[in-house]
Biopython code that builds the backbone (N, CA, C, O; Angstrom):
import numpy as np
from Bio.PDB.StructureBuilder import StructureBuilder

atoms = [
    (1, "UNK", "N", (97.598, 110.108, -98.984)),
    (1, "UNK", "CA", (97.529, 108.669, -99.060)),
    (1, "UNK", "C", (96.071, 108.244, -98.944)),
    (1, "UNK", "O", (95.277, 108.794, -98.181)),
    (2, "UNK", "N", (95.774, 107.233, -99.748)),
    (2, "UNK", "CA", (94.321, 106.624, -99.679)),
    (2, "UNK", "C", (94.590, 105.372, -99.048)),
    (2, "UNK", "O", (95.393, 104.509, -99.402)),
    (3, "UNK", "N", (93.764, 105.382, -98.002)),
    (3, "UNK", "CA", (93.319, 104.104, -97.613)),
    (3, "UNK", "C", (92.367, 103.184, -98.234)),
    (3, "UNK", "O", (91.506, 103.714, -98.937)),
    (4, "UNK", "N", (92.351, 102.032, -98.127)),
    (4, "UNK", "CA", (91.087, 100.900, -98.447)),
    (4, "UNK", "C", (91.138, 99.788, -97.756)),
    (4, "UNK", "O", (92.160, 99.114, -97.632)),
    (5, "UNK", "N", (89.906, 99.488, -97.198)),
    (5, "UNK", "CA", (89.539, 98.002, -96.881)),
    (5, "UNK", "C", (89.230, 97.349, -97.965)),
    (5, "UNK", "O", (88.802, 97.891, -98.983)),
    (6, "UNK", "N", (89.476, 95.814, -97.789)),
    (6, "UNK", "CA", (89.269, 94.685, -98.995)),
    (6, "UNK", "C", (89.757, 93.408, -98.122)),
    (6, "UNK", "O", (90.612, 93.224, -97.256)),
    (7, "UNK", "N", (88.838, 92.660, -98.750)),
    (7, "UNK", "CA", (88.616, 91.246, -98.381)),
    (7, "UNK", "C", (89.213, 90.243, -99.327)),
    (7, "UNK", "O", (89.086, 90.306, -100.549)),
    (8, "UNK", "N", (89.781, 89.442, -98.767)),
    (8, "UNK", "CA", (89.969, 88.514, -99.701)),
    (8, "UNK", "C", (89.702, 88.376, -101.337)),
    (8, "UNK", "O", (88.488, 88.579, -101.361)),
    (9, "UNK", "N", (89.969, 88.225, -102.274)),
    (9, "UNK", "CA", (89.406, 87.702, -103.533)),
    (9, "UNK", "C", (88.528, 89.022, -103.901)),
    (9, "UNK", "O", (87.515, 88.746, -104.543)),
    (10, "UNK", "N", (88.725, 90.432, -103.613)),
    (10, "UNK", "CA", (88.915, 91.685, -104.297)),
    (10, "UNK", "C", (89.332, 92.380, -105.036)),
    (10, "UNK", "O", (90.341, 91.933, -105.582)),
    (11, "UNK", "N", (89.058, 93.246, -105.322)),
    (11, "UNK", "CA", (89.594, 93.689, -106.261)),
    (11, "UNK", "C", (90.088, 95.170, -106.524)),
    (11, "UNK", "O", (89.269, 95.981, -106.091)),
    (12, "UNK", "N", (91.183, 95.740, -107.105)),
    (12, "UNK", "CA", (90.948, 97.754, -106.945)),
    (12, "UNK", "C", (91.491, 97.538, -107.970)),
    (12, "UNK", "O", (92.278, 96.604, -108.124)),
    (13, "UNK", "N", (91.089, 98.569, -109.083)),
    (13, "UNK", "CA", (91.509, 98.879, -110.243)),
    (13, "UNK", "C", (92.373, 100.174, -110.017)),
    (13, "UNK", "O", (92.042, 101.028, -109.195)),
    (14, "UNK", "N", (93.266, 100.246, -110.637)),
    (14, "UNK", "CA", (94.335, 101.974, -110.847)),
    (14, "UNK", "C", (94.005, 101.872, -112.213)),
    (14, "UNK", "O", (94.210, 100.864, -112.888)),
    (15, "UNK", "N", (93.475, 102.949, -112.635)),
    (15, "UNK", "CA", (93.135, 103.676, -113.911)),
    (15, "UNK", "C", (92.459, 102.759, -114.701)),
    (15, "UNK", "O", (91.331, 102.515, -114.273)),
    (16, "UNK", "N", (92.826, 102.071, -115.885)),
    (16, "UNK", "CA", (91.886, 101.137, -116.801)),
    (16, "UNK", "C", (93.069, 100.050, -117.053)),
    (16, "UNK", "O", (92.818, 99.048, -117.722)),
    (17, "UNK", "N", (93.940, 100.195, -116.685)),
    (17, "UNK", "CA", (95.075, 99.074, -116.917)),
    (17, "UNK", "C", (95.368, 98.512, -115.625)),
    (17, "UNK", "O", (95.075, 97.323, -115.753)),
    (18, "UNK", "N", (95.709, 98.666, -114.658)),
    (18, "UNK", "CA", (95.764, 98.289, -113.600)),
    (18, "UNK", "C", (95.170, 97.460, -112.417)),
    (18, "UNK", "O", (94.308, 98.144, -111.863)),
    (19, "UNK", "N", (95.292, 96.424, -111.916)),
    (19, "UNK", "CA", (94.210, 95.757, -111.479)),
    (19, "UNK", "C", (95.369, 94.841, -110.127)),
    (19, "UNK", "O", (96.330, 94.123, -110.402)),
    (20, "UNK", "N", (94.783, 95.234, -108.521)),
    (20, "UNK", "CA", (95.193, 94.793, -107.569)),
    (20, "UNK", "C", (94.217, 93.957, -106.873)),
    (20, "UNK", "O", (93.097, 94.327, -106.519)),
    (21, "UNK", "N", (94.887, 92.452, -106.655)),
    (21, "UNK", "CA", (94.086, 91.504, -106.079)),
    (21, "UNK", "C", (94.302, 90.862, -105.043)),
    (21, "UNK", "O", (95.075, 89.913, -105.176)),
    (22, "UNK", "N", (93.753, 91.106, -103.718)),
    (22, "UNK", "CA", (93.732, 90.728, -102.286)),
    (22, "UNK", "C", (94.195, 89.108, -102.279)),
    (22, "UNK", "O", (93.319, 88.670, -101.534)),
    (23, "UNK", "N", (94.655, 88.458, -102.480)),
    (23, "UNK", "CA", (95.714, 87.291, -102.829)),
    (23, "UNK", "C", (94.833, 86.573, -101.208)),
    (23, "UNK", "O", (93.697, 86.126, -101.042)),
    (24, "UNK", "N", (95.676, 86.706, -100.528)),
    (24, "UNK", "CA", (95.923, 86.461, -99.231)),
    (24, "UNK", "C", (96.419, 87.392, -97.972)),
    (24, "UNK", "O", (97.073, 88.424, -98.127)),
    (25, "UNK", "N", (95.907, 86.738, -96.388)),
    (25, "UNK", "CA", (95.666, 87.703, -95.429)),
    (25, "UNK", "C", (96.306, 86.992, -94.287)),
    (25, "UNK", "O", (95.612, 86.950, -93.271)),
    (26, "UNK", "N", (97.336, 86.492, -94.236)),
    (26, "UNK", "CA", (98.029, 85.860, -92.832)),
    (26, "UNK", "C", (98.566, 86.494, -92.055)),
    (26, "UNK", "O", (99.429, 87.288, -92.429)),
    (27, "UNK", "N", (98.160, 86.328, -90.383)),
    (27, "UNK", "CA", (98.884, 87.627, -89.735)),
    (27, "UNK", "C", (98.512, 88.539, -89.914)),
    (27, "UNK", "O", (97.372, 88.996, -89.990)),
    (28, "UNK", "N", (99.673, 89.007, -90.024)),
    (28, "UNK", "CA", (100.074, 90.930, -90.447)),
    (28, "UNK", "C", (100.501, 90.843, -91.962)),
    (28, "UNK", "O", (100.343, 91.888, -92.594)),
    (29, "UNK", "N", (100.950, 89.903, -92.558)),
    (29, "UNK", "CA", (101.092, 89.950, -93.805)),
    (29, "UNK", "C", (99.744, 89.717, -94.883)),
    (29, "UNK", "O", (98.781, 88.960, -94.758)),
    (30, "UNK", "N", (100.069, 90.631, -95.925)),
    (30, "UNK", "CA", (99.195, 90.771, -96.965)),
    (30, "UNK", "C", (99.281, 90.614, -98.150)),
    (30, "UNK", "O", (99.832, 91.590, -98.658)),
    (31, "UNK", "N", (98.992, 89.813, -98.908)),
    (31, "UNK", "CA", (99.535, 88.732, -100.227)),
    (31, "UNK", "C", (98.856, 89.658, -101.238)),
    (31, "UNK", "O", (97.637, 89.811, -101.157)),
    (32, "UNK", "N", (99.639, 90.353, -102.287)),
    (32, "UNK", "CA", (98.854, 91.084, -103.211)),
    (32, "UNK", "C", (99.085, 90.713, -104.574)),
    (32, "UNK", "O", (100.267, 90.567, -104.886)),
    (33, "UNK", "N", (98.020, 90.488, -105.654)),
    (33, "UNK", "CA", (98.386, 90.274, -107.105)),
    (33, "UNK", "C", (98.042, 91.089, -108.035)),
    (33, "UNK", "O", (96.926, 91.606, -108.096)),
    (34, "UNK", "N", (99.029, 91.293, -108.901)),
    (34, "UNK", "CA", (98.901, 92.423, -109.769)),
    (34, "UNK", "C", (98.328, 91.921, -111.053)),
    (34, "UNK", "O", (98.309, 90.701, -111.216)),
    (35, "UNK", "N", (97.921, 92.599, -111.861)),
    (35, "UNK", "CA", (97.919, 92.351, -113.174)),
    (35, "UNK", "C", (98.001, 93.601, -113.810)),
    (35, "UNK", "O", (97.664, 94.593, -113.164)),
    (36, "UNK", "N", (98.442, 93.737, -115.119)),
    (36, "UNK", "CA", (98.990, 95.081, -115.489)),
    (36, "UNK", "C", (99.670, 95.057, -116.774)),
    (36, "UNK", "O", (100.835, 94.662, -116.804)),
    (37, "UNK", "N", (99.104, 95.421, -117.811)),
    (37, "UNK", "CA", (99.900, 95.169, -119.055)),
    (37, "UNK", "C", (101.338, 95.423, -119.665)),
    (37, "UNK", "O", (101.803, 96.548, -119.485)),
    (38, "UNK", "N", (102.151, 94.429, -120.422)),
    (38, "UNK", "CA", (103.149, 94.165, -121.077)),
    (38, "UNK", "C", (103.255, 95.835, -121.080)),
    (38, "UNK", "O", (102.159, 96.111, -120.591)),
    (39, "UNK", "N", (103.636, 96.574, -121.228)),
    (39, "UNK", "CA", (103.976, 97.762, -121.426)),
    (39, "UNK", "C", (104.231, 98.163, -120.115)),
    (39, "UNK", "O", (104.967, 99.142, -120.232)),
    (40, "UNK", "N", (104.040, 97.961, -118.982)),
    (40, "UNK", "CA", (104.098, 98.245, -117.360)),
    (40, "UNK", "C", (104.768, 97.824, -116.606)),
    (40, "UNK", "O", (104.382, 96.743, -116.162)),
    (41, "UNK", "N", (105.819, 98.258, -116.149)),
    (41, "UNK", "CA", (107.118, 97.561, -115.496)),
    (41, "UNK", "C", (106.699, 98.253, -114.095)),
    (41, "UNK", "O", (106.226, 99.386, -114.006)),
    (42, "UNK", "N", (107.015, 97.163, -112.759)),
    (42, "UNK", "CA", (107.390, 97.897, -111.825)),
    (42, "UNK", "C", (108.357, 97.345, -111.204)),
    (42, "UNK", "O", (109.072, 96.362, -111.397)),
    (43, "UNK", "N", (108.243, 98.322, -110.247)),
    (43, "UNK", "CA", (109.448, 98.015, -109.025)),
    (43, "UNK", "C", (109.080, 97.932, -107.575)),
    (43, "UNK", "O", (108.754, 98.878, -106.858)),
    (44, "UNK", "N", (109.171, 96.767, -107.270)),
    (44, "UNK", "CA", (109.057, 96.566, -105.522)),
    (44, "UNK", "C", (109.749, 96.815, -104.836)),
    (44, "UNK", "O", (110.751, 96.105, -104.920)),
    (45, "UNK", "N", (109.783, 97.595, -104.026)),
    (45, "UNK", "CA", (110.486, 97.467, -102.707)),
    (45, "UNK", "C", (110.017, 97.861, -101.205)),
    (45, "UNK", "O", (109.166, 98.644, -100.783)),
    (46, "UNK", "N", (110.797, 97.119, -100.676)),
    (46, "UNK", "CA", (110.169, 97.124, -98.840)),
    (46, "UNK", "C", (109.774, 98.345, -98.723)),
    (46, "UNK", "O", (110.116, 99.314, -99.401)),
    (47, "UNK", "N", (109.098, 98.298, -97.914)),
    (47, "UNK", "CA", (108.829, 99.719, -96.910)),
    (47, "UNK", "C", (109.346, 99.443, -95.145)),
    (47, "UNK", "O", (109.099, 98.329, -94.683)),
    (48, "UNK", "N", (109.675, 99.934, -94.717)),
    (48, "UNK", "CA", (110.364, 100.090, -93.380)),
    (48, "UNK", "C", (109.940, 101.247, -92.538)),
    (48, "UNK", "O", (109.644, 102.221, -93.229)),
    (49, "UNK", "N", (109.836, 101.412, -91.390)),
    (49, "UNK", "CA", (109.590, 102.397, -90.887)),
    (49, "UNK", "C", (110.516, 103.572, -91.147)),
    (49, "UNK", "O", (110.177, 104.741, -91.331)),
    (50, "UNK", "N", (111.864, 103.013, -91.130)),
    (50, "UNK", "CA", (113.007, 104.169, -91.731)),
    (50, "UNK", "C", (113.339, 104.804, -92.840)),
    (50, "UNK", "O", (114.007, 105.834, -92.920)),
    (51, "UNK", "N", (112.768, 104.053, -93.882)),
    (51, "UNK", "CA", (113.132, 104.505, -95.277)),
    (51, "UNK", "C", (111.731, 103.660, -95.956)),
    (51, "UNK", "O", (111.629, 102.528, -96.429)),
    (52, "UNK", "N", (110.870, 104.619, -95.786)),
    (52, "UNK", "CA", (109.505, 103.941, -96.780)),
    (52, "UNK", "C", (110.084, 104.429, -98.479)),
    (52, "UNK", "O", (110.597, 105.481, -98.861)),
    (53, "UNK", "N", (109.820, 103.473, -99.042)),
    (53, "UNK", "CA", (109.611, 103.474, -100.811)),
    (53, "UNK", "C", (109.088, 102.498, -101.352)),
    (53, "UNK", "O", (109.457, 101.335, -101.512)),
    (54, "UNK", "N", (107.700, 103.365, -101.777)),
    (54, "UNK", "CA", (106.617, 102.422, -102.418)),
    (54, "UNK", "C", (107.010, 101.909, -103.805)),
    (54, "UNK", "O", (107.918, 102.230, -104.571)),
    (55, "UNK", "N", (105.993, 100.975, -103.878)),
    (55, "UNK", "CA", (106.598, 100.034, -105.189)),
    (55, "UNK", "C", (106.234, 101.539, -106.098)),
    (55, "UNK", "O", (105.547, 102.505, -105.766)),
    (56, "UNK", "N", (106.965, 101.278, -107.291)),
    (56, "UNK", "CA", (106.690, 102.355, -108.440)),
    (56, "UNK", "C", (106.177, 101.608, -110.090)),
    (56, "UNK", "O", (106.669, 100.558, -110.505)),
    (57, "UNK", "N", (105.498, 102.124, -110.576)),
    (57, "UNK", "CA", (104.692, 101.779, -112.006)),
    (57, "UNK", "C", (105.257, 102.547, -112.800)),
    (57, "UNK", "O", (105.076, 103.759, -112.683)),
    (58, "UNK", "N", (106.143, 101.989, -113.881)),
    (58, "UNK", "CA", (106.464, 102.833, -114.984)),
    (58, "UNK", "C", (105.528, 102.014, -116.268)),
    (58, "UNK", "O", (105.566, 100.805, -116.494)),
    (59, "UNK", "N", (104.612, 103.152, -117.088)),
    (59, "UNK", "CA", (103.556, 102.680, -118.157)),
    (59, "UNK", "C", (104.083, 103.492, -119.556)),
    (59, "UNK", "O", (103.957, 104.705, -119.721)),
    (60, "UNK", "N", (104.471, 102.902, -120.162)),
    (60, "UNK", "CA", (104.778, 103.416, -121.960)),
    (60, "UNK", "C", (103.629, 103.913, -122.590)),
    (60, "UNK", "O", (102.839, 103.180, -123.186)),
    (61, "UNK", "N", (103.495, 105.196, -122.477)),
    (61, "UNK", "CA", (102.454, 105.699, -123.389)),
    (61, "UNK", "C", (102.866, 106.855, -124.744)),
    (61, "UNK", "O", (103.524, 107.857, -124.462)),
    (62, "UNK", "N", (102.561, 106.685, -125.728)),
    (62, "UNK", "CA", (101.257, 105.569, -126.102)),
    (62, "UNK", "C", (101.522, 104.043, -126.239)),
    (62, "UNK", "O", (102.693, 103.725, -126.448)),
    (63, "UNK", "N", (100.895, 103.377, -126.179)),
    (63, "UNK", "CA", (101.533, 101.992, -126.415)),
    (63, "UNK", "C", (101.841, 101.473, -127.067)),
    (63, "UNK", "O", (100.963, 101.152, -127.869)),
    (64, "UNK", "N", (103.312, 100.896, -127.372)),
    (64, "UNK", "CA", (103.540, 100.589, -128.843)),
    (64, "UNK", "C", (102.891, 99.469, -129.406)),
    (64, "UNK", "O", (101.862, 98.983, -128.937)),
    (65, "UNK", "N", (103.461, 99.071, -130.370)),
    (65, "UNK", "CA", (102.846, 98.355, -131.209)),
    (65, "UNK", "C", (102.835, 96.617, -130.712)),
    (65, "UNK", "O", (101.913, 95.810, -130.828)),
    (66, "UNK", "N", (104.154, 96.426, -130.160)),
    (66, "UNK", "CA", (104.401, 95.245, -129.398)),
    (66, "UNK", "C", (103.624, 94.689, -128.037)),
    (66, "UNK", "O", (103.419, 93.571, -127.563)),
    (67, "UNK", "N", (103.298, 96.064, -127.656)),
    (67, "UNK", "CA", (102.435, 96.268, -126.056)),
    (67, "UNK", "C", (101.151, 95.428, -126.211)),
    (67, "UNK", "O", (100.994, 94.296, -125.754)),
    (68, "UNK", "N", (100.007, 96.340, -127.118)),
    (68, "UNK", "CA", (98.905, 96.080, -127.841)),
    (68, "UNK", "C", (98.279, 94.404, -127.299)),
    (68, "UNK", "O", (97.268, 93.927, -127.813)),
]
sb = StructureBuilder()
sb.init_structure("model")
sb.init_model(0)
sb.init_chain("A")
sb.init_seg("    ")
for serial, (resi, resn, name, xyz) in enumerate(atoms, 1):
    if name == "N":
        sb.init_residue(resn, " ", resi, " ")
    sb.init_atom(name, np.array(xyz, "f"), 0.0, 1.0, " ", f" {name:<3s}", serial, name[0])
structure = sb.get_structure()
């Protein structure tokens, strides 16, 4: 697992399509925005101390023609 610090109005890229943005920081909660092209579906779900499952990225490669 990788850790990172980030501040507000940041930024982390995953690969060349992918792009995570530090939203907001209230509390313990952490507001995150994605951006990620039409071809990139994911899936959120909680994490819990009992049953962690991270969100997952499914990406269509190569990209079709509709993606583009």
């Amino acid at each position: 697992m990788l850790t990172l610090t980030r501040n507000i109005g940041e930024t982390i890229r995953i690969g060349d399509d992918i792009e995570v943005h530090v939203v907001e920081v209230r509390g313990n909660t952490v507001r995150l925005g994605f951006k990620a092209p039409a071809r990139c579906r994911s899936t959120a779900r909680r994490s819990t101390s009992r049953s962690p499952r991270p969100a997952v990225w499914r990406c269509a490669w190569p990209p079709t023609r509709s993606a583009r």
